[in-house]
C-alpha positions, 0 to 999 in steps of 0.5 A, spaced: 833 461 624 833 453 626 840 453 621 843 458 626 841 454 630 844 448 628 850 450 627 851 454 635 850 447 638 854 445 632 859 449 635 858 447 643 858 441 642 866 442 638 868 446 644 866 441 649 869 436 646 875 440 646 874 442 653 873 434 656 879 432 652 884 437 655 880 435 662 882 428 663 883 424 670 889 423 671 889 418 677 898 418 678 897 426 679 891 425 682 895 419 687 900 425 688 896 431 690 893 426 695 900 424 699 901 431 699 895 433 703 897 428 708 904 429 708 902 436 712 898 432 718 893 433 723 890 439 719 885 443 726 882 448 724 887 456 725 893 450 725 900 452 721 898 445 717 892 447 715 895 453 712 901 450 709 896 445 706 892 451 703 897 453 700 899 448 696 892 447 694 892 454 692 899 453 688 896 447 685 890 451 681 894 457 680 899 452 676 893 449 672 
């Protein structure tokens, strides 16, 4: 039993790995998303920029 279960956190410890390698912080990107959130401007509540900054963000994790 404790084999077992030695080898599943074997197995997360792996996959976190994996997962923390392809999640690295990319300041340049990172740098970029924020110029173009400001580039939209004043962004008030019900405003066209702040449904045009919507957008984009939601384009970004979609692409991601």
């Amino acid at each position: 039993m404790f084999v077992c279960l030695g080898l599943g956190w074997s197995a997360d410890a792996d996959s976190l790995a994996r997962q923390t390698a392809a999640m690295k912080f990319d300041s340049g990107r990172a740098y970029e998303d924020l110029r173009r959130q400001v580039s939209f401007g004043p962004r008030p509540a019900g405003s066209a920029p702040l449904a045009q900054c919507r957008e984009y963000i939601l384009a970004q994790l979609k692409a991601a």
